[in-house]
N, C-alpha and C positions, 0 to 999 in steps of 0.2 A: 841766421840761416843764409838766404840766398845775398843777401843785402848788409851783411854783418863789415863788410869790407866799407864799402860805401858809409856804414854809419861811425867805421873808425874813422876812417879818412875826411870826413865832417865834423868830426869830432875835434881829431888833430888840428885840423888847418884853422879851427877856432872862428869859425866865420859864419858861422851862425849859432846863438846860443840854446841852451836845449831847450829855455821856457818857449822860444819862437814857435818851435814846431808843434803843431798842431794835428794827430793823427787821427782817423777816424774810426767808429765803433765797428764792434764784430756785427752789431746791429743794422748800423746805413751800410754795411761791405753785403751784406746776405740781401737785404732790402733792394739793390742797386743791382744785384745781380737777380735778383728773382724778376722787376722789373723790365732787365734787359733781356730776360732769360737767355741767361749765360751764366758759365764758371771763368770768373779770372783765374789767371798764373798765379802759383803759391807768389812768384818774384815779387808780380805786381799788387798782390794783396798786402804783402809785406808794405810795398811803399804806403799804400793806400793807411794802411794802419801804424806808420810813423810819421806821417807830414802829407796826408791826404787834404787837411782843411787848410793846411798852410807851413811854409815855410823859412819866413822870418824874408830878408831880404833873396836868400835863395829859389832861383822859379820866378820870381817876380818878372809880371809882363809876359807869361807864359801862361797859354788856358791850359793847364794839365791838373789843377784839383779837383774835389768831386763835384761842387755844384757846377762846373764845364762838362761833368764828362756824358751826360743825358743829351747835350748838343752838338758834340766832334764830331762824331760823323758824318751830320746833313752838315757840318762845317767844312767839313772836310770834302766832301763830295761836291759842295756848290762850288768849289775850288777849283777842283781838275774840270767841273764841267763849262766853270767862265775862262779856263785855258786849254779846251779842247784836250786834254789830256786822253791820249786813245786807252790806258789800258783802264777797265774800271776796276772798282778794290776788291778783292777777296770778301768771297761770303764773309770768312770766318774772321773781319779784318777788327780791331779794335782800336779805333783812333783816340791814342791816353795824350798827346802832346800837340798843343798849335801853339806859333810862335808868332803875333804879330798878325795872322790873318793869312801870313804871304808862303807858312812852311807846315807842314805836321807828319807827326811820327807815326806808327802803327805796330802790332801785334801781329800775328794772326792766335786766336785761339786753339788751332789745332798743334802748335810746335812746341808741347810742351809747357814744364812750370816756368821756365826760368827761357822764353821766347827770343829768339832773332829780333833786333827791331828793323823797320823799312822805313823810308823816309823820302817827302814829294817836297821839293821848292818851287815854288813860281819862278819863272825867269830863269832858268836852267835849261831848257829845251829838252828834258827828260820827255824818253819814250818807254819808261818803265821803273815802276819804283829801287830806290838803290838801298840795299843792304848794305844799313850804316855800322851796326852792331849784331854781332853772335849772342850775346844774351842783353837782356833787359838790365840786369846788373852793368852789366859793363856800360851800358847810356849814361847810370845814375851816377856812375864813376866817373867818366867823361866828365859831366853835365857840370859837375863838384871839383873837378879841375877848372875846366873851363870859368868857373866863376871865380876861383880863388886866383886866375890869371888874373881876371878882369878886374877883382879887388886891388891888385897888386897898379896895373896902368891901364885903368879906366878908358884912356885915350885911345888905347891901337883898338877898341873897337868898337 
């Protein structure tokens, strides 16, 4: 469906094998959501139920699977609040990505299945979240280049 592109292209670039991924049930997806009371994006249930418990070396050093995702937000939030960050997050915001402590992505749940993502760095001097991606797909597309660079010269980054 939304994510069909993304699991060729993972596929393709052969850089992670399929035993790696690790997706999670229709069970902890309903569970997770009833808990947060919320509905995720068809997009991002999609991810949730192809490599939600894990991803083999892809993602790695990233809190974005599920047992992260009940703590991204007070993550996310003690974040902008130890760098003064003036704007605060959208009621309806969903923080599914932190990188290292120092970056994290977001949703809003109102834009739809297949979501705009927003994204904060520390150290940036951002006065307002930047709209890194038009959909959620295209991050997962990114995220799966981005690492198949990185397999390629480890070194530039």
């Amino acid at each position: 469906m939304y994510l069909d592109r993304a699991k060729k292209q993972l596929k393709d670039l052969e850089i992670v094998s399929p035993d790696e991924l690790s997706g999670c049930t229709h069970y902890e997806l309903n569970k997770l959501e009833r808990q947060l009371g919320i509905f995720l994006p068809k997009a991002y249930q999609e991810f949730l139920l192809w490599m939600g418990h894990g991803g083999g070396q892809f993602l790695r050093g990233s809190d974005c699977f599920f047992k992260h995702l009940p703590y991204l937000y007070d993550w996310g939030t003690e974040l902008l609040q130890e760098n003064n960050f003036p704007e605060p997050l959208p009621e309806d915001a969903f923080i599914f990505f932190m990188h290292q402590g120092y970056q994290f992505s977001f949703f809003r749940l109102s834009e739809g299945d297949n979501p705009p993502i927003y994204s904060y760095c520390e150290g940036k001097n951002q006065t307002y979240f930047s709209k890194i991606h038009n959909k959620f797909s295209e991050f997962m597309e990114t995220e799966i280049e981005l690492h198949a660079q990185y397999l390629i010269t480890p070194s530039s980054y």
